[in-house]
C-alpha positions in Angstrom: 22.7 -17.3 16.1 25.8 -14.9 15.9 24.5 -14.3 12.1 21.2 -13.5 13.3 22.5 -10.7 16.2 24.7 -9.1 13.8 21.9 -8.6 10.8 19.6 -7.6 13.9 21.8 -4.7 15.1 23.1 -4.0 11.4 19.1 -3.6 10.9 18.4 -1.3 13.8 21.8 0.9 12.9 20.0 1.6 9.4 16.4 2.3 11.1 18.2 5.0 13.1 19.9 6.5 10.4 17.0 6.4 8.6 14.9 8.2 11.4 17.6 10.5 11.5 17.9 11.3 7.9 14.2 11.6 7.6 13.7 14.4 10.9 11.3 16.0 11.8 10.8 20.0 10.6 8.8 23.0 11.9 5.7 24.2 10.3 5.7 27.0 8.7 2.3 28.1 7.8 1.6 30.8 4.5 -2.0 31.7 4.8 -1.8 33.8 2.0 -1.9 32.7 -2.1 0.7 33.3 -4.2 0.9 36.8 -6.1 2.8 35.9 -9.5 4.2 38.4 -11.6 3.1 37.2 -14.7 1.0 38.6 -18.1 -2.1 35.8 -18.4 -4.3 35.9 -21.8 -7.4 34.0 -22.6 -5.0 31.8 -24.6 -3.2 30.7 -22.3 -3.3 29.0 -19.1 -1.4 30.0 -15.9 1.0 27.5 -15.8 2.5 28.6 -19.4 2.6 32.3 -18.4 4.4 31.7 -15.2 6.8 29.2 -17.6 7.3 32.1 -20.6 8.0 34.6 -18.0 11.3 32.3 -16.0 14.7 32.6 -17.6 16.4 29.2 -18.6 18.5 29.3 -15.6 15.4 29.6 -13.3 13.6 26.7 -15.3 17.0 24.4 -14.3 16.4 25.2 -11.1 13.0 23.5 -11.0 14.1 20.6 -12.3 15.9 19.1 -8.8 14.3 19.1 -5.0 15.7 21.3 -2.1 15.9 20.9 1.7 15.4 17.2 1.1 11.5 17.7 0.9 10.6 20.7 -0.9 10.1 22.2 -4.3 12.0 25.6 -4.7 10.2 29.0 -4.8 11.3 31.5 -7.2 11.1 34.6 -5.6 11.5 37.0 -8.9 8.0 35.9 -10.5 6.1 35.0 -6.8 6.2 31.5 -6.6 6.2 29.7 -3.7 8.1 27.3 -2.2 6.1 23.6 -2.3 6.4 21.1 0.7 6.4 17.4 0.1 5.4 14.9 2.9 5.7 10.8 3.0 2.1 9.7 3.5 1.7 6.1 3.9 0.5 6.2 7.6 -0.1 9.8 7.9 1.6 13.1 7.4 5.5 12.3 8.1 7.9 14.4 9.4 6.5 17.3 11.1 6.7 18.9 14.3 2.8 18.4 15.1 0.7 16.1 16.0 -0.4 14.3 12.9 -3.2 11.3 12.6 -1.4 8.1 12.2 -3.4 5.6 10.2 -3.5 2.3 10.3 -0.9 0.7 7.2 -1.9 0.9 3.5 -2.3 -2.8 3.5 -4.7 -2.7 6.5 -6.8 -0.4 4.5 -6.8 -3.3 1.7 -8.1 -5.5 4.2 -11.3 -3.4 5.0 -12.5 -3.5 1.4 -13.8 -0.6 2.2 -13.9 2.4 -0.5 -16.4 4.7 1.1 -14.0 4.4 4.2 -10.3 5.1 2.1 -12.5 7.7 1.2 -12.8 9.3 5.0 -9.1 8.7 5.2 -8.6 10.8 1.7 -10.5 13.1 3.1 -8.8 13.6 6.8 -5.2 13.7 5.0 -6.2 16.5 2.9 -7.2 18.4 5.3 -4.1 17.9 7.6 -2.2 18.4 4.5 -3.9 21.9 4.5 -3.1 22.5 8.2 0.5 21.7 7.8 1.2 24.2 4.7 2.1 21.1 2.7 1.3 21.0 -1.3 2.2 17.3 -2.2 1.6 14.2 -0.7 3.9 11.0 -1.5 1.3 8.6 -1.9 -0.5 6.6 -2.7 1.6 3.5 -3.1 0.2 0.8 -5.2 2.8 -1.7 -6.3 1.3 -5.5 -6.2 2.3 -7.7 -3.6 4.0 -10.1 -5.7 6.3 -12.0 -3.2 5.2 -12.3 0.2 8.6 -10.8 2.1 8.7 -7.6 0.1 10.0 -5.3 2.6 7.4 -2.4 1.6 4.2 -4.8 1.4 2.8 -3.3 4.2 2.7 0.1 2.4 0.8 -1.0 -0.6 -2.6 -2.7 -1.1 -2.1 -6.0 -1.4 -1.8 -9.0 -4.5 -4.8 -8.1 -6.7 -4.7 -5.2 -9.0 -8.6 -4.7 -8.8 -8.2 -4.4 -5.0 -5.3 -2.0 -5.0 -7.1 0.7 -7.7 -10.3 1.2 -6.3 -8.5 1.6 -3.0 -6.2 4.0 -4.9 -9.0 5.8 -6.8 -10.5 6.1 -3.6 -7.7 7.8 -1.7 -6.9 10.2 -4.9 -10.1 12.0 -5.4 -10.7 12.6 -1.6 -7.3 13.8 -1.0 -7.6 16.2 -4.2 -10.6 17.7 -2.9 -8.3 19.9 -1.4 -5.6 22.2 -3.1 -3.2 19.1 -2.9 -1.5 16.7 -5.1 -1.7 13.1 -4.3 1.7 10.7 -5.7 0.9 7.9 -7.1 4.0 5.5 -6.7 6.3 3.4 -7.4 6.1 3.3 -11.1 6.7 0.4 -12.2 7.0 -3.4 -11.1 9.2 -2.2 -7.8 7.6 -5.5 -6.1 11.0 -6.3 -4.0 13.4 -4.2 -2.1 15.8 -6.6 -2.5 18.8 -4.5 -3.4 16.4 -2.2 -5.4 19.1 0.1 -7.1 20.7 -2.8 -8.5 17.8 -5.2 -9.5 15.8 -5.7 -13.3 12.4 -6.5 -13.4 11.8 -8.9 -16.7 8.0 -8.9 -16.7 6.3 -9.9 -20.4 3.8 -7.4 -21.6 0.4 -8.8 -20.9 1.2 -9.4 -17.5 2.7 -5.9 -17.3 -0.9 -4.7 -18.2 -2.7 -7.1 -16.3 -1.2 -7.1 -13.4 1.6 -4.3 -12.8 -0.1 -1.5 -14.5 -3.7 -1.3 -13.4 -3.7 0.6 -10.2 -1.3 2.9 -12.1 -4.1 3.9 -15.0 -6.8 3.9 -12.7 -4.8 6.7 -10.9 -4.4 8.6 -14.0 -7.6 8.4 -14.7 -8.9 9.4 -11.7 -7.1 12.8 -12.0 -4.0 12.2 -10.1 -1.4 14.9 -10.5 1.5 13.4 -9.5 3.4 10.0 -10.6 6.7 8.7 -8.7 9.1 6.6 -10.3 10.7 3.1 -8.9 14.3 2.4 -8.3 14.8 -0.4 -9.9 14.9 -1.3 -14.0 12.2 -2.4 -15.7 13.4 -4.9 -18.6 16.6 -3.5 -19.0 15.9 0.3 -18.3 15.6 2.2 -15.3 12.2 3.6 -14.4 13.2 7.4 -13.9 14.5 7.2 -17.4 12.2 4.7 -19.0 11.0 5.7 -21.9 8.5 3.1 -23.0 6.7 3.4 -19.7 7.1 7.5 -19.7 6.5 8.4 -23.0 5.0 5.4 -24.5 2.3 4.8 -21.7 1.9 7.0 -19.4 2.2 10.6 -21.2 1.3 8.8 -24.7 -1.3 6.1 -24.3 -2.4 7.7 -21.1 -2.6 11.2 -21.9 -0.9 12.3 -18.2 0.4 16.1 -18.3 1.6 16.4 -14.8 4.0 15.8 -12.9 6.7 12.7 -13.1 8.8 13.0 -9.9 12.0 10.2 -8.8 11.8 8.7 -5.8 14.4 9.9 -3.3 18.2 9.3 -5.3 16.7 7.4 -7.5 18.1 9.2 -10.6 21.3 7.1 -12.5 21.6 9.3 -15.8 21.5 13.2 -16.9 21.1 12.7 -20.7 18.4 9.9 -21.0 16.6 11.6 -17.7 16.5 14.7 -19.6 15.3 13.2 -23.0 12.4 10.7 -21.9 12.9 10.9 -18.3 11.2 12.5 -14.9 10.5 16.0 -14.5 11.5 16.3 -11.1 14.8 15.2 -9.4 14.3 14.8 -5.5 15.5 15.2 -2.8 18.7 17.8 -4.6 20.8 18.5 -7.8 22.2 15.1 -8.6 22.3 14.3 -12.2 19.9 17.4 -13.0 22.4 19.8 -11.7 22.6 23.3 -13.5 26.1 22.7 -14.5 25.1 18.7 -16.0 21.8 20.2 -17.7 24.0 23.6 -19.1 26.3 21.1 -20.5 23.6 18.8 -22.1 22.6 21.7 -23.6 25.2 22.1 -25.1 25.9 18.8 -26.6 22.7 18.9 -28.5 21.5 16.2 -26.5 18.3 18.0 -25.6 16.9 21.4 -26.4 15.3 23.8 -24.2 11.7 22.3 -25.1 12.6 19.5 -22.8 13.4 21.9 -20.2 9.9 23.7 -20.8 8.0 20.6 -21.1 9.1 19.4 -17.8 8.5 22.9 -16.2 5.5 22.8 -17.5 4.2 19.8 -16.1 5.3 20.7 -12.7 3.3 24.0 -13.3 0.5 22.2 -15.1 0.2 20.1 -11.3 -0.1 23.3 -9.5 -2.5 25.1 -11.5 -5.0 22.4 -11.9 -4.7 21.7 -8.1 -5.2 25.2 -7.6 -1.5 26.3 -6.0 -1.2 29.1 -7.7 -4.6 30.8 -6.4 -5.2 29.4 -2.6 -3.9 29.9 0.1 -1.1 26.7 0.8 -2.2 26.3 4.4 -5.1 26.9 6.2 -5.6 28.1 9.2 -9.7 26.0 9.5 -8.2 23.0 9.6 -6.0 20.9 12.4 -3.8 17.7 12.3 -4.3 15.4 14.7 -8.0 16.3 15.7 -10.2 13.9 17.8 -12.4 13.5 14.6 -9.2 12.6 12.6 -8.4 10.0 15.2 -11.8 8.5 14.9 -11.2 8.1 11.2 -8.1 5.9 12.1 -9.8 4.3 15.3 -12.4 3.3 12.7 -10.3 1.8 9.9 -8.2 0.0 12.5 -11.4 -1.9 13.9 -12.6 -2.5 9.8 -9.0 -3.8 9.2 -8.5 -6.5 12.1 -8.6 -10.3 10.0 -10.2 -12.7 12.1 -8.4 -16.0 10.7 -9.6 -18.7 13.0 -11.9 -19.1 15.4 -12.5 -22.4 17.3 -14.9 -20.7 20.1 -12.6 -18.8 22.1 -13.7 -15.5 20.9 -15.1 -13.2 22.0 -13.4 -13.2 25.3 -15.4 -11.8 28.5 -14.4 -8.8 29.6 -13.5 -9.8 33.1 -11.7 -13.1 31.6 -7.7 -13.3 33.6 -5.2 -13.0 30.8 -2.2 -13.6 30.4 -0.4 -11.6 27.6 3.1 -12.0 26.0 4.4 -12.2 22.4 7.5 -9.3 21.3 4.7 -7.0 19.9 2.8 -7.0 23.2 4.4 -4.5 24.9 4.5 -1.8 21.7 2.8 -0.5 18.8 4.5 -1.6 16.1 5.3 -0.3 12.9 6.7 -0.6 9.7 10.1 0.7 8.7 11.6 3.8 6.3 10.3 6.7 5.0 6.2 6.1 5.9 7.5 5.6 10.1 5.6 8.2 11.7 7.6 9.5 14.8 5.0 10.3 17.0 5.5 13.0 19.8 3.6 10.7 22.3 3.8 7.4 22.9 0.5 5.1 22.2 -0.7 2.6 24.5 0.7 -1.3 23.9 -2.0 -3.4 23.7 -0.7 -5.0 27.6 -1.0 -1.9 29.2 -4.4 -1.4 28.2 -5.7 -4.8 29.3 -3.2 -4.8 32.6 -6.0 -4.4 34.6 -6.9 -8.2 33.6 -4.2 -9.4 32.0 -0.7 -10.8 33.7 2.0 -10.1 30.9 4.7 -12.9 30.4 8.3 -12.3 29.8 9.8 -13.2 26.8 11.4 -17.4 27.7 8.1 -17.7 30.3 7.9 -21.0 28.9 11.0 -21.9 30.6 9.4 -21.9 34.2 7.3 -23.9 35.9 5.7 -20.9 37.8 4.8 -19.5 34.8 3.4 -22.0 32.8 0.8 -22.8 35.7 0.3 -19.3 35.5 -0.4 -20.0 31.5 -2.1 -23.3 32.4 -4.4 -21.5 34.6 -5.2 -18.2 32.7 -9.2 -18.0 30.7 -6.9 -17.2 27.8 -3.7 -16.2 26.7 -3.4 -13.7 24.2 -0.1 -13.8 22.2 1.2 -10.9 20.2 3.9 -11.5 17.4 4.9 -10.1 14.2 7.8 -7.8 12.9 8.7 -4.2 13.6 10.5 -1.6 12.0 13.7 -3.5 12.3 12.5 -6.0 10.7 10.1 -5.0 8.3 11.1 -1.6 5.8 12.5 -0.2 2.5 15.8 -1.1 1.7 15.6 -4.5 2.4 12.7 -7.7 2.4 11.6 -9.1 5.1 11.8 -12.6 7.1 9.2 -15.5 6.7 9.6 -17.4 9.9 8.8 -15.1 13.0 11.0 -14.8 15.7 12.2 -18.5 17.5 11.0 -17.6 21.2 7.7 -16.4 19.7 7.2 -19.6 17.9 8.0 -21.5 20.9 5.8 -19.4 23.0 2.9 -20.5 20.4 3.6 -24.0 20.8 3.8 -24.1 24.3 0.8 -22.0 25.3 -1.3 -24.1 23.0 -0.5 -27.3 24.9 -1.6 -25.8 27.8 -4.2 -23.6 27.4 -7.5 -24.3 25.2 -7.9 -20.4 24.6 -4.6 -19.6 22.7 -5.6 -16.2 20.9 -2.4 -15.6 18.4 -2.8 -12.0 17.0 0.1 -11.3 13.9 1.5 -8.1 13.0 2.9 -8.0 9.7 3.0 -6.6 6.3 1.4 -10.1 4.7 1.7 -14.1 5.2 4.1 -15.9 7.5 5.2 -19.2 8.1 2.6 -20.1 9.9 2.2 -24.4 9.4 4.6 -25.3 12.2 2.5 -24.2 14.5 -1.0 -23.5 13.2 -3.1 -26.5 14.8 -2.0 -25.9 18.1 -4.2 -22.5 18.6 -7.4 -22.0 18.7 -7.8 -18.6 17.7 -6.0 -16.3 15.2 -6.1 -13.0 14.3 -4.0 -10.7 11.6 -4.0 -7.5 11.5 -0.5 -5.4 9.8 0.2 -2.6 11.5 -2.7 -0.3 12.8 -0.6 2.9 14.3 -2.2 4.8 17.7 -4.9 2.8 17.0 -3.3 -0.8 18.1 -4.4 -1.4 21.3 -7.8 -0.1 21.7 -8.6 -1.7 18.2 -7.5 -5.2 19.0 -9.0 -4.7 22.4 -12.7 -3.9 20.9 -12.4 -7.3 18.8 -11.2 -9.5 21.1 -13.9 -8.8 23.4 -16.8 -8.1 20.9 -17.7 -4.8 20.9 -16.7 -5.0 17.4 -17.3 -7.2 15.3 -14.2 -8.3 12.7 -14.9 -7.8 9.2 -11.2 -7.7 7.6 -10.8 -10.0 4.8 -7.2 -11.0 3.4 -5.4 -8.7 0.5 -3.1 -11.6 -0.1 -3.2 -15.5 -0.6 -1.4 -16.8 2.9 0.2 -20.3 1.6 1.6 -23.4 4.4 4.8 -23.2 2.3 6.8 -20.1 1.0 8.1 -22.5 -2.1 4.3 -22.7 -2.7 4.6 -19.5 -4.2 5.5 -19.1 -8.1 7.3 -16.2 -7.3 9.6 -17.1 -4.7 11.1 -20.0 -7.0 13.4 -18.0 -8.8 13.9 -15.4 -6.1 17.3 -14.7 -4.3 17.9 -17.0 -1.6 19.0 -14.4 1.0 16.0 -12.1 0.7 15.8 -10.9 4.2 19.5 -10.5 4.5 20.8 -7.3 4.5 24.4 -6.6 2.9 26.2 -3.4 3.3 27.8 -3.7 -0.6 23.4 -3.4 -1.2 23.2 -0.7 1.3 25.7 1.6 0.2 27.6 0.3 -2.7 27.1 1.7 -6.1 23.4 2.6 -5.2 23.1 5.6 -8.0 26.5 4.5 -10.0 25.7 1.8 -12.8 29.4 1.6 -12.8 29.6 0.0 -9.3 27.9 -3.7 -9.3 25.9 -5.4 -11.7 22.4 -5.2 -12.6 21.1 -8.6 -11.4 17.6 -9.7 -13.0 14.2 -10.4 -11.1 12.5 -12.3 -14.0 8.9 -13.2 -13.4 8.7 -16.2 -14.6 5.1 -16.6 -12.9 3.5 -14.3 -15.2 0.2 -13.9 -14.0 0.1 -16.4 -11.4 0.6 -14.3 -8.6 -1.6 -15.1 -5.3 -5.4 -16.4 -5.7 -4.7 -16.2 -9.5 -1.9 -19.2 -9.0 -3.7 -21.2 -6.2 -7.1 -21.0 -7.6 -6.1 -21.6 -11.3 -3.1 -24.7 -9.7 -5.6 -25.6 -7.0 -3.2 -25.5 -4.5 -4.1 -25.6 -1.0 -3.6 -22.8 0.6 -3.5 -22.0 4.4 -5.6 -18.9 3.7 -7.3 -18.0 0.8 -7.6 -14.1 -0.7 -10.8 -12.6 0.9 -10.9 -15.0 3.7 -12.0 -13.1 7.0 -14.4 -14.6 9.5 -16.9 -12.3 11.9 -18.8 -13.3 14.9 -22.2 -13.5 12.5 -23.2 -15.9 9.9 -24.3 -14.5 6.6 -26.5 -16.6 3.8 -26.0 -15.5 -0.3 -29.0 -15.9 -2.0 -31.1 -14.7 -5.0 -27.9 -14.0 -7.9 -29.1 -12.4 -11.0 -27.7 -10.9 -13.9 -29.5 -8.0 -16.0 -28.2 -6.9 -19.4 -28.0 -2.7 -19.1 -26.3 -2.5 -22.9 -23.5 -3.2 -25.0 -20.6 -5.6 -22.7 -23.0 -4.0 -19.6 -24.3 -5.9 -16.7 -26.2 -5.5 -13.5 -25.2 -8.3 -10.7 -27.8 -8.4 -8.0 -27.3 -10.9 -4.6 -29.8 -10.9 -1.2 -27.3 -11.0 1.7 -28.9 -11.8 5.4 -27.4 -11.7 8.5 -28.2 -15.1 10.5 -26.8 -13.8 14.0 -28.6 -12.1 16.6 -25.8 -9.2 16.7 -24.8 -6.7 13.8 -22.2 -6.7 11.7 -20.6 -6.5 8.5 -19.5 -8.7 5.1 -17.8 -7.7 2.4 -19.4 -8.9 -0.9 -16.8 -10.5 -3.3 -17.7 -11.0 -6.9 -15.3 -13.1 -9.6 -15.5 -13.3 -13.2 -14.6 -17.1 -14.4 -13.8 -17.5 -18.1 -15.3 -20.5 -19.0 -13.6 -20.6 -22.3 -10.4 -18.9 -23.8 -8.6 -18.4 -26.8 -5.4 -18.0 -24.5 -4.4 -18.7 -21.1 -6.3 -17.3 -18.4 -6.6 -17.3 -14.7 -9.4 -19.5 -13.3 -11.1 -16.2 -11.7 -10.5 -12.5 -11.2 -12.2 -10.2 -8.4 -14.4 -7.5 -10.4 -16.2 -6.0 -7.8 -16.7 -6.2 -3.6 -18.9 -4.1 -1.4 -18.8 -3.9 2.6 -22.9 -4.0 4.1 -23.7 -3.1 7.3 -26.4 -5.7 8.2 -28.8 -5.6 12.0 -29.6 -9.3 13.3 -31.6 -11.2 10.9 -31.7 -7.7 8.5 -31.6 -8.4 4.4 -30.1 -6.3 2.0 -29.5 -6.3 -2.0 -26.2 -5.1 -3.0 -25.4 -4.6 -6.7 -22.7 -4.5 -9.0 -21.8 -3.2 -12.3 -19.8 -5.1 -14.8 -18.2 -3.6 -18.0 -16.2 -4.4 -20.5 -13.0 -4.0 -18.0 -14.6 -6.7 -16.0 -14.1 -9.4 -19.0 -11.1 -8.4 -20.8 -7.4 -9.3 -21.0 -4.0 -8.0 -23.1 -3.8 -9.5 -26.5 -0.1 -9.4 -27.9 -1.1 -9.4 -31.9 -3.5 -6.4 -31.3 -1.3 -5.0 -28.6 -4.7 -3.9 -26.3 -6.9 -5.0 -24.3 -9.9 -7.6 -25.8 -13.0 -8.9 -25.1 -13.0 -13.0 -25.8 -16.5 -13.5 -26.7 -18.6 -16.3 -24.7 -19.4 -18.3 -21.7 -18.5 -16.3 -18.4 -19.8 -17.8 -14.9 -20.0 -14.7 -12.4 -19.3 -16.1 -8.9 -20.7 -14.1 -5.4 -18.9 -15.4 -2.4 -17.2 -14.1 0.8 -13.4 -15.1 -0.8 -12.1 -16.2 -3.5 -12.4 -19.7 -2.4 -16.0 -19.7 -0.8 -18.5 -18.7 -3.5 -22.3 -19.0 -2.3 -24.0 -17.9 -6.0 -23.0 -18.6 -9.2 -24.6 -17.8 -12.6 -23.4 -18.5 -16.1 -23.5 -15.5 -18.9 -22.8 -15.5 -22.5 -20.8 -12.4 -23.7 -20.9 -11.5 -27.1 
């Protein structure tokens, strides 16, 4: 117990720091576009005028971050200072009021791209208001081990999922003169002592798995890539140059911008030589003195310089920085219509896990309401916490008209558990916060002790136990599971908590979240977890401070993934392991019947899937259409099934719709080693339609040459 308080308060010492670190700056708005003092020809673009006409000192200069969050201006030629901003729930870091969205991984969970899409759309616009130039996100690292501290922040286990979400946010976002960051590059799927950790991953699940959302991104026009703190197979990501040069400038063809993550840098020679372009937040190893004196040694020439200028330049131009206006004056943070946005994802977001007929509730039904998250609106930790300048509305105080709220040991008095006893329903609501959930360190799989034993008791006594989680992905949920009747996840859904939750639990919306992740009974069930350090959620102060950018202080210590591809549906499906809660799972308050799968060759490896989805109920609502791809046979080892496609309907009471998807040669193929790329095997393939990964309702079998 005295372990427990100290890692508690250690944990809430580091949050403040953190907050205080990361505080929040005025805006300073620049209306007008920049006026460079440059010579352009037809021959030549804007960005390598503005790069002949710097002198080598000035180049230097770009190569490292200033006032923790900006890109320098240099005042001879006309350019302008840049502003950075986190973005994983909203604009971070400003005094103004800003939209704050509902968690990256709650967008996972609405399957929703036309909606990520609204979201894209609202943050470049407050980007615009704000007079900032790049945004930090978004982050798409896979969920590989449920406890990852920074889970909540990305979208979730499967790599289809997380780059159409990605896509999705990229190419709304970049609508606008801004560049979205697509991060953490690479396999930074812990942040278990993240400076000090090597991730041994083999190659084809590298490019089955790790790599996906990444070259979606790319090819979706992003114009901004952040590196990872931790190694990858040995070498660190900022100075990688397999991944850097190999991949993602040569395979990939990216000119843009490579940007660290913040003190993530741990050379000057091998950064320089096949590293990032841009040090953040200040001069650390890309100081002028440290570059000068590489110089010097031969170890680089001044083409590196200009090729990492360049693609910093190459970002601007193509974003259009150099020709609009960097704020603008037509557009405001915050705005009732931006709020909607997030009030709409939150509803789309909220996972409806079980159901026994306690829900909806009436609206006049006496509550009583308790859990630790009850009383707040929680959040995740670090760098994407949103310090907002007022403070939302708890779920409790919303529903305090109805609702008695319980203190934290009610289960210890009588008085109160008649109170319980007697109550329509009892709503409890647990989870994580801040403290417990963040960068820098993972996470814990058990909640907290009271909350468990407020689970356990209020099911014995009340029939209508409503449990609602908060989290950034599964928890230990089998000690207590069978003695609700309801459950509910739903990560962290900003401003929009209360009045979100509140909608769903008494029907005026109806829940059409599905699962991101694979929720298993057992955290050994895992693959991923076998191998994993013991003290996960522990934080140590020699992790937190000691040796952090020195790779003369503490070892390296190796996170081997042993798992391969068996990460999350791909392990229980393929193992048929049991798990509490499949991928995809989500229930609603309608029933939906499949029907009517068919499968129409368009061309070469190019296929039309059709499916006739109905709505049962007598009230609307919405589904999201999953649709796997089963190898039937292999000439390696496969995963049972893979999602390729999903769609969200809309469907009335007793409406029908078609939906359709389009398979390609993406859809079938996997890394082959001996041809180092990606193959087609050629024959049987069963497409599956279903509402997870573990209910399919239409199946049909093609042969693929």
């Amino acid at each position: 117990m005295a372990i427990q308080w100290i890692q508690g308060l250690l944990k809430k010492l580091v949050q403040k720091r953190m907050q205080q670190m990361l505080f929040c700056r005025d805006v300073v708005l620049d209306a007008q576009p920049m006026a460079l003092s440059i010579s352009v020809d037809r021959d030549k673009s804007i960005a390598q005028a503005l790069l002949d006409a710097l002198t080598l000192e000035e180049k230097i200069s770009l190569l490292v971050g200033v006032d923790e969050f900006c890109v320098r201006a240099i005042e001879r030629v006309g350019l302008k200072r840049i502003w950075c901003s986190d973005a994983s729930m909203g604009l971070r870091g400003w005094n103004a009021d800003v939209t704050d969205f509902p968690a990256s991984l709650a967008m996972a969970a609405t399957f929703d791209t036309d909606l990520i899409s609204k979201v894209g759309d609202v943050l470049g616009q407050e980007c615009r208001a704000l007079n900032i130039g790049i945004l930090l996100g978004p982050g798409v690292n896979i969920a590989r081990v449920p406890v990852c501290g920074r889970n909540f922040e990305y979208f979730g286990e499967d790599p289809y999922l997380a780059k159409e979400m990605a896509a999705s946010y990229i190419q709304a976002v970049q609508k606008y003169p801004v560049l979205c960051t697509v991060k953490h590059y690479a396999c930074n799927n812990s942040e278990y002592d993240r400076h000090k950790s090597n991730s041994i991953v083999d190659e084809r699940t590298l490019r089955e798995m790790y790599l996906p959302a990444f070259k979606r991104a790319v090819e979706c026009g992003v114009l901004a890539v952040m590196t990872s703190y931790n190694q990858i197979n040995g070498t660190y990501a900022s100075e990688h140059p397999y991944l850097l040069d190999g991949i993602l400038r040569g395979e990939w063809r990216f000119e843009h911008l490579v940007i660290s993550d913040w003190n993530s840098l741990y050379s000057t020679d091998k950064v320089l030589s096949c590293g990032v372009d841009l040090e953040m937040p200040a001069p650390k190893h890309l100081s002028k003195q440290k570059v000068l004196d590489a110089l010097a040694r031969n170890v680089v020439d001044q083409d590196a310089i200009d090729a990492k200028v360049l693609h910093l330049f190459n970002a601007y131009e193509k974003a259009g920085l150099f020709s609009k206006p960097l704020s603008d004056p037509a557009y405001q943070a915050g705005s009732d219509e931006h709020r909607q946005v997030a009030y709409e994802v939150a509803c789309s977001s909220v996972v409806l896990l079980k159901n026994d007929q306690v829900l909806p509730l009436k609206q006049d039904a006496r509550l009583c309401i308790g859990g630790s998250n009850a009383q707040l609106v929680a959040q995740g930790g670090g760098s994407s916490m949103i310090q907002l300048r007022n403070k939302p509305q708890s779920l409790a105080s919303l529903m305090q008209d109805h609702a008695t709220v319980l203190p934290r040991h009610w289960y210890r008095f009588r008085t109160w558990q008649e109170r319980v006893k007697e109550a329509d329903a009892v709503v409890l609501v647990v989870g994580f916060t801040n403290v417990e959930e963040s960068e820098a360190y993972d996470r814990p799989w058990s909640l907290k002790k009271h909350d468990i034993q407020s689970i356990k008791n209020a099911g014995a006594l009340n029939k209508n136990t409503v449990v609602i989680i908060q989290s950034g992905g599964a928890v230990q949920m089998a000690s207590w599971h069978d003695s609700v009747q309801a459950i509910i996840w739903t990560s962290y859904l900003g401003s929009s908590t209360a009045s979100a939750l509140q909608a769903v639990l008494q029907g005026r919306v109806n829940p059409c979240g599905k699962l991101p992740f694979t929720w298993a009974r057992h955290l050994s069930d895992y693959r991923s977890m076998r191998l994993y350090p013991k003290d996960y959620s522990k934080l140590s102060l020699d992790r937190l401070q000691k040796g952090q950018g020195d790779p003369k202080v503490r070892e390296v210590a190796p996170l081997t993934y042993t798992e391969g591809l068996m990460v999350g549906y791909r392990q229980f499906d393929t193992e048929q392991i049991e798990p509490l809660y499949c991928f995809g799972h989500g229930l609603s308050y309608c029933e939906f019947a499949f029907e009517t799968l068919t499968c129409t060759k368009k061309g070469e490896l190019l296929y039309e899937v059709c499916a006739r989805v109905t709505n049962q109920s007598a009230i609307h609502g919405s589904v999201v259409v999953q649709l796997y791809v089963h190898p039937l046979k292999s000439l390696v080892f496969r995963p049972r099934q893979e999602l390729k496609g999903f769609s969200k309907i809309e469907l009335q009471a007793g409406e029908t719709k078609e939906v359709s998807f389009i398979l390609d040669e993406t859809s079938f193929c996997r890394w082959d080693l001996p041809s180092w790329q990606f193959v087609v095997d050629p024959g049987p393939y069963e497409l599956c339609i279903g509402s997870s990964s573990r209910h399919h309702h239409c199946t049909i079998t093609i042969d693929v040459p």
